[in-house]
Backbone as ProteinMPNN parsed JSONL, in Angstrom:
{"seq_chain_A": "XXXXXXXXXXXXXXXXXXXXXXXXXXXXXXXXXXXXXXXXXXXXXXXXXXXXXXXXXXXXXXXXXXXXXXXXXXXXXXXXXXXXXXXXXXXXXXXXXXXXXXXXXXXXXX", "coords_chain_A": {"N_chain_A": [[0.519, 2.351, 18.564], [0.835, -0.034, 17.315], [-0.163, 0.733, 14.829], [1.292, 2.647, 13.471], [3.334, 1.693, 12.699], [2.849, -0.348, 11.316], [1.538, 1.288, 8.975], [4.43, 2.264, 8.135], [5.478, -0.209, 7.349], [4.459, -0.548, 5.059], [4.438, 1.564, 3.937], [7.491, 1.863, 3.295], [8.04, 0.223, 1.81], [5.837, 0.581, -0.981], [7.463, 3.142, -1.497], [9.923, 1.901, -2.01], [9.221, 0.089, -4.241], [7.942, 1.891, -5.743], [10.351, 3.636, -6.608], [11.75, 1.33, -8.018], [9.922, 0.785, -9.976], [10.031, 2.816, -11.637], [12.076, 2.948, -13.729], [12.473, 2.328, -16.669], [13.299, -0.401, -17.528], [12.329, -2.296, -15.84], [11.557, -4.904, -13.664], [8.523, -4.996, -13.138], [6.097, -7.226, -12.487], [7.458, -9.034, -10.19], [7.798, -6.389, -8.504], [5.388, -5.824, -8.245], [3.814, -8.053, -6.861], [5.731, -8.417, -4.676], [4.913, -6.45, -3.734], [2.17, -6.357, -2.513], [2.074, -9.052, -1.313], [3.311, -8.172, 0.907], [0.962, -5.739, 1.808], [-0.378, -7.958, 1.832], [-0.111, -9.06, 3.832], [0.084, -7.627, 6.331], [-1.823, -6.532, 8.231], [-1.961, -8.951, 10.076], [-2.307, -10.737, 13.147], [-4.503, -8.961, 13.818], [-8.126, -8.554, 13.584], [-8.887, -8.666, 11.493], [-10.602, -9.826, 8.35], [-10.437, -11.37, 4.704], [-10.937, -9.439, 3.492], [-10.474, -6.708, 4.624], [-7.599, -7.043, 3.843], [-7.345, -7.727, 1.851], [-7.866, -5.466, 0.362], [-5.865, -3.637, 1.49], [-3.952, -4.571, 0.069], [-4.051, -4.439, -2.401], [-4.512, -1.623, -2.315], [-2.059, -0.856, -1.613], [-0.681, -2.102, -4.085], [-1.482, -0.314, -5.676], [-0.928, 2.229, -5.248], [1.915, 1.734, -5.263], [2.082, 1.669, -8.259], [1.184, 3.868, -9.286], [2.895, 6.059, -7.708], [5.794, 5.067, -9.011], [4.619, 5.781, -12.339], [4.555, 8.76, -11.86], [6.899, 9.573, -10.887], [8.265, 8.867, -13.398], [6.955, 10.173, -15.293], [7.842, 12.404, -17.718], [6.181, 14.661, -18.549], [5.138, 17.112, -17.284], [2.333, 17.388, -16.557], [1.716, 15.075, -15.643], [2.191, 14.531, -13.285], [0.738, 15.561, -11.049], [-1.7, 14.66, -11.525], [-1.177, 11.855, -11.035], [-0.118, 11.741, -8.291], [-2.04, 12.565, -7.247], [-3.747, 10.713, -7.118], [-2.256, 8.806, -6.24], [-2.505, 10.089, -3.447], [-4.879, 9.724, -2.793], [-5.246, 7.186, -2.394], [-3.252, 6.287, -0.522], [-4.378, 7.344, 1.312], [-7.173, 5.972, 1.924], [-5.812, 3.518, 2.221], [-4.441, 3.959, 4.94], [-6.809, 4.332, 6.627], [-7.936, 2.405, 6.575], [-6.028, 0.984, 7.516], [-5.772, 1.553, 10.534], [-8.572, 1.372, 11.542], [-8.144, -1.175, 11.504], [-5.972, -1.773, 13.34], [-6.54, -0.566, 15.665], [-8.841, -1.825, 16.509], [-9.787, -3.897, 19.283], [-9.154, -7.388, 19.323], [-11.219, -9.821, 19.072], [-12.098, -11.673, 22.101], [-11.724, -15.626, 22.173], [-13.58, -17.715, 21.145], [-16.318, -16.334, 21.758]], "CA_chain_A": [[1.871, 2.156, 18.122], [0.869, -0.981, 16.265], [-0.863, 1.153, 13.557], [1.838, 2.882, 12.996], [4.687, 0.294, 12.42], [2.261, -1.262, 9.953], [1.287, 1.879, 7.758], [4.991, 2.756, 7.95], [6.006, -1.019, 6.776], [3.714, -0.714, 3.899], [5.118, 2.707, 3.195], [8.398, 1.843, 2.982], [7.539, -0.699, 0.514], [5.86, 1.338, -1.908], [8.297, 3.319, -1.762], [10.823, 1.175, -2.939], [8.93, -0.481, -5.218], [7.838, 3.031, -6.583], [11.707, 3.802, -7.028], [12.012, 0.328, -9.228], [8.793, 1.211, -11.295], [9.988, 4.286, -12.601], [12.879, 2.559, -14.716], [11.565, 1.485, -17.725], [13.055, -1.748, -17.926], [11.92, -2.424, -14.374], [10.785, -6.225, -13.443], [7.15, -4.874, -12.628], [5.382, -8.1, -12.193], [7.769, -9.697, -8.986], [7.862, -5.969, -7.286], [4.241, -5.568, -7.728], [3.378, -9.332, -6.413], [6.13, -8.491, -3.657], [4.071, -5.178, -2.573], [0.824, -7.329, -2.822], [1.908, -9.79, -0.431], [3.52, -7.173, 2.361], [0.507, -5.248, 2.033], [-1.377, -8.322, 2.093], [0.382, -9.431, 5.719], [0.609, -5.911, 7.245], [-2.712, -6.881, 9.374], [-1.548, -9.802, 10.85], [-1.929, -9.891, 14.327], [-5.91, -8.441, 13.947], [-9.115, -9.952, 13.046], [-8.9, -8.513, 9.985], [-10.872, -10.78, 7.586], [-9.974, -11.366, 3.603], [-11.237, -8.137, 2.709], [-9.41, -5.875, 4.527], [-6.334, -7.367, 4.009], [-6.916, -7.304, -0.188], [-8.463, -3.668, -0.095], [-4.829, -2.785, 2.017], [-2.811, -4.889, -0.873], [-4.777, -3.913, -3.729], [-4.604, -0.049, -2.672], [-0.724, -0.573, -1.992], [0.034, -1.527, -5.684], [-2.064, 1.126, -6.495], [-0.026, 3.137, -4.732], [3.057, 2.148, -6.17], [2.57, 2.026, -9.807], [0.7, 5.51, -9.653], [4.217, 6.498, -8.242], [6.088, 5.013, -10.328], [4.693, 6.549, -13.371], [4.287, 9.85, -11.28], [8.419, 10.135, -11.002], [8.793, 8.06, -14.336], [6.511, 10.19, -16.683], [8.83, 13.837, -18.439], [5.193, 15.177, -19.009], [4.263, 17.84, -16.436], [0.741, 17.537, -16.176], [1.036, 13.625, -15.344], [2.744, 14.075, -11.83], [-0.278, 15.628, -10.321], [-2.614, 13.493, -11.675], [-0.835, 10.754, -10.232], [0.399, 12.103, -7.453], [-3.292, 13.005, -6.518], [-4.257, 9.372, -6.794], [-1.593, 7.587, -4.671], [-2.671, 10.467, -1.931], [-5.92, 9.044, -2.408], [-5.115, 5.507, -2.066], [-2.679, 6.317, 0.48], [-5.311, 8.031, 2.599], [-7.716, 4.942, 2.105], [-5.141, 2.962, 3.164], [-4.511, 4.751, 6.51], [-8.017, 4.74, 7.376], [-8.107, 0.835, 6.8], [-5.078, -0.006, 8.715], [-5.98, 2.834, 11.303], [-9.652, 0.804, 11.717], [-8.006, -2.664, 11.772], [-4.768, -1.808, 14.498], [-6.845, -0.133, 16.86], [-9.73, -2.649, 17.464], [-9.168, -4.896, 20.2], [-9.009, -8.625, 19.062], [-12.363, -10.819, 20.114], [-11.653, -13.334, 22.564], [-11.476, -16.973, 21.64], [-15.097, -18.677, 21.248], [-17.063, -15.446, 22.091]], "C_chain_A": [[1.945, 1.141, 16.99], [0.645, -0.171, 14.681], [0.247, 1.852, 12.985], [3.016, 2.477, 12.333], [3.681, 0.045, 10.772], [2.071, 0.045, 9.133], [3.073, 2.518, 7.51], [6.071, 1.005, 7.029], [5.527, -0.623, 5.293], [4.452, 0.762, 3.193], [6.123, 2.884, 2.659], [8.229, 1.208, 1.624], [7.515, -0.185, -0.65], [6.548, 2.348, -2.148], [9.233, 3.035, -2.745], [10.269, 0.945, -4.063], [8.72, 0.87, -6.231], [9.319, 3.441, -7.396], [12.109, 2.894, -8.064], [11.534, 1.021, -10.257], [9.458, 2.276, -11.905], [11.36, 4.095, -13.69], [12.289, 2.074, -16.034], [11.78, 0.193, -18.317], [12.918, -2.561, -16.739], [11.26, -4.015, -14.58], [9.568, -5.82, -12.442], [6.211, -6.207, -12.038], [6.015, -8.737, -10.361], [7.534, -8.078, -8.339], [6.529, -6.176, -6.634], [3.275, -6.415, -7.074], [3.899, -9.014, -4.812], [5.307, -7.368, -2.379], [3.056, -5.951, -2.229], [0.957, -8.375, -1.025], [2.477, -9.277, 1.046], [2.298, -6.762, 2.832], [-1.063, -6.598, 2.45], [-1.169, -8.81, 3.914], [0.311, -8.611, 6.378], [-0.807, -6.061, 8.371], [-2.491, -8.119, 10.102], [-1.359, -9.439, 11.968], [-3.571, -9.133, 14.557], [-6.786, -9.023, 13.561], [-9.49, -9.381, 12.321], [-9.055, -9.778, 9.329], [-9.737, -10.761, 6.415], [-10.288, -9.546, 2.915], [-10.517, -6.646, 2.67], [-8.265, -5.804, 4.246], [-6.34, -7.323, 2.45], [-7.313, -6.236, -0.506], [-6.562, -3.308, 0.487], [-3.852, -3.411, 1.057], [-3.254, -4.317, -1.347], [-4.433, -2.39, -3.84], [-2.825, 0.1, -2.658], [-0.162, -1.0, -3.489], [-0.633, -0.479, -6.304], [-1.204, 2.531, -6.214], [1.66, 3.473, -5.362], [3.53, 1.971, -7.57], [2.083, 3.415, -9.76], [2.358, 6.245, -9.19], [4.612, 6.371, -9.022], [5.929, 5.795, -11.095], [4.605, 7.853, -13.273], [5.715, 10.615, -11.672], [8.549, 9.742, -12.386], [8.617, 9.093, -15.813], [7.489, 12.009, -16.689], [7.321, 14.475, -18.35], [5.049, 16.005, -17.437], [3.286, 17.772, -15.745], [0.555, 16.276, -15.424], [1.496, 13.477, -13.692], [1.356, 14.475, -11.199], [-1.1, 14.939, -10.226], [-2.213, 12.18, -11.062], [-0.296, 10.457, -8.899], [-1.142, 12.394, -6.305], [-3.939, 11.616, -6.189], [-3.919, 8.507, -6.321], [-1.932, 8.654, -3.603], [-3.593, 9.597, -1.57], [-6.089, 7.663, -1.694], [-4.229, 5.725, -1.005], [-3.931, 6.451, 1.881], [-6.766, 6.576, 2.848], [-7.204, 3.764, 2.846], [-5.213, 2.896, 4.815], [-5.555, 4.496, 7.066], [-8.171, 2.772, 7.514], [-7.829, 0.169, 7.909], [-5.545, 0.455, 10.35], [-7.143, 1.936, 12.319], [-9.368, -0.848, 12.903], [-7.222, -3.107, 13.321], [-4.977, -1.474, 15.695], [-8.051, -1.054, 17.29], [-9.052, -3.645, 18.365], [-9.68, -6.166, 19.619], [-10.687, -9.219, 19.803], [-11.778, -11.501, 20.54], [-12.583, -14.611, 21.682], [-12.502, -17.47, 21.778], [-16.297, -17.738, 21.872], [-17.993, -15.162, 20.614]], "O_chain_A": [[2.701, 1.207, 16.021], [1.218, -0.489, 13.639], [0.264, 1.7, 11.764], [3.528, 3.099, 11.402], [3.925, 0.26, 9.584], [2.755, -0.187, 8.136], [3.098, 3.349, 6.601], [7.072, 1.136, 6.324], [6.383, -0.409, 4.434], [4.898, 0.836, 2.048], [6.236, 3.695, 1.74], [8.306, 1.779, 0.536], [8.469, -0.201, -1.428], [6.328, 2.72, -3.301], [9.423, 3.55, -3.847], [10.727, 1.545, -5.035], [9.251, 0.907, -7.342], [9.371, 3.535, -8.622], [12.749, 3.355, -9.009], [12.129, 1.641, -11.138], [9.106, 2.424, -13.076], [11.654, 5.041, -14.421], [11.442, 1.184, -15.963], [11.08, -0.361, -19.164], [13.516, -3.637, -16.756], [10.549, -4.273, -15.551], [9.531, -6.161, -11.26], [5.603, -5.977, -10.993], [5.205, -8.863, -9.443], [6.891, -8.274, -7.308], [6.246, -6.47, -5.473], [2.177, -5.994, -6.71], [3.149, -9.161, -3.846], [5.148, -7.34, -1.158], [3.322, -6.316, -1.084], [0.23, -8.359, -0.031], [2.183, -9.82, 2.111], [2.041, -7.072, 3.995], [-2.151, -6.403, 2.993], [-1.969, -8.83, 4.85], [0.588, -8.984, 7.518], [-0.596, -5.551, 9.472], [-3.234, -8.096, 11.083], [-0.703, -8.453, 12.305], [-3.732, -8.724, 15.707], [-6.545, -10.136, 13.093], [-10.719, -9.4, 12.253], [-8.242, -10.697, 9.427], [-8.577, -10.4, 6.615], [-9.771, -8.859, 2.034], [-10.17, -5.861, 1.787], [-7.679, -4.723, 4.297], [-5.355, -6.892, 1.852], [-7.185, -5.884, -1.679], [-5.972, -2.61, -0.337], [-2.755, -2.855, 1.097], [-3.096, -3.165, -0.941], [-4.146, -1.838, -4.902], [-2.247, 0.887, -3.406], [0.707, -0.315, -4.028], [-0.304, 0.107, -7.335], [-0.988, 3.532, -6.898], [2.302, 4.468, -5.697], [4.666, 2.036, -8.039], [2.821, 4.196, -10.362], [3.004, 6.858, -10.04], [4.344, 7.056, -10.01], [6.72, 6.738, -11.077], [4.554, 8.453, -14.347], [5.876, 11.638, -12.337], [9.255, 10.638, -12.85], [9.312, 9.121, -16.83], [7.675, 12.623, -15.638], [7.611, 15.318, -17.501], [4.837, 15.284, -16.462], [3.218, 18.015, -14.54], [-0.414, 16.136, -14.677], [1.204, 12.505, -12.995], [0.767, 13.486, -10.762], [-1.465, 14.464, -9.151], [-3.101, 11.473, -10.585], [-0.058, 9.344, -8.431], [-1.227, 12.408, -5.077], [-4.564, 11.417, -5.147], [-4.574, 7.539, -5.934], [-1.636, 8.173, -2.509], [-3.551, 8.859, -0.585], [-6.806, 7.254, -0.781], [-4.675, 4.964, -0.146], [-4.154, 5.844, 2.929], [-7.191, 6.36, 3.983], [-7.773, 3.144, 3.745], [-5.776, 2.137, 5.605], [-5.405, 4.365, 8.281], [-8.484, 2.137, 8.521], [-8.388, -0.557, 8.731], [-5.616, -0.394, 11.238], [-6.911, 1.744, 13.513], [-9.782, -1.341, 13.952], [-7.464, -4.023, 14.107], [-4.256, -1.724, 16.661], [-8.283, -1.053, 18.499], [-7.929, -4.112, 18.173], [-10.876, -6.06, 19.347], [-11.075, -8.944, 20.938], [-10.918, -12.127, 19.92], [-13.572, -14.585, 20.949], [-12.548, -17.901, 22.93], [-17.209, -18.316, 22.463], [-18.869, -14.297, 20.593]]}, "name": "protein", "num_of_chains": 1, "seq": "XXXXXXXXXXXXXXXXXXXXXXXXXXXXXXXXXXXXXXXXXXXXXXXXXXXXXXXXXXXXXXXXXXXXXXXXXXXXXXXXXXXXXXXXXXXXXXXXXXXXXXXXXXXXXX"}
């Protein structure tokens, strides 16, 4: 249940933030800091080191500028292409959080 809360926080997110990005006079720098630091908290709660927790930010702004310019760009050809590479990063995602939500915690001095 946990795993899913968390890939559905993070989803919302990019989301939104995807919906900003695609304006073109969009304040890119605070959403894409604000996705950054959701996606960097979204394991909290697991013994998720530094790594997983900046592979699950890192792939969520990846996620939502490739939206972004997915809805943003008039060109045809560019939605797929970008559309193919937030699945990707989506699906990396998933498998992260997926990894992180279902191990059980070590006890304390083990």
């Amino acid at each position: 249940m946990s795993m899913l809360l968390r890939n559905l926080l993070v989803l919302a997110v990019e989301f939104g933030a995807s919906l900003l990005l695609r304006e073109p006079g969009a304040p890119w720098i605070p959403l894409l800091l604000a996705v950054f630091v959701v996606g960097s908290g979204v394991l909290h709660g697991t013994d998720a080191e530094f790594v997983p927790r900046f592979l699950v930010a890192l792939v969520a702004v990846g996620v939502a500028e490739l939206g972004g310019r997915a809805w943003a760009s008039p060109d045809a050809h560019a939605f797929p292409t970008a559309g193919t590479g937030a699945a990707i990063l989506l699906a990396v995602q998933t498998l992260i959080l997926v990894r992180y939500s279902l191990r059980r915690p070590r006890p304390k001095g083990a």
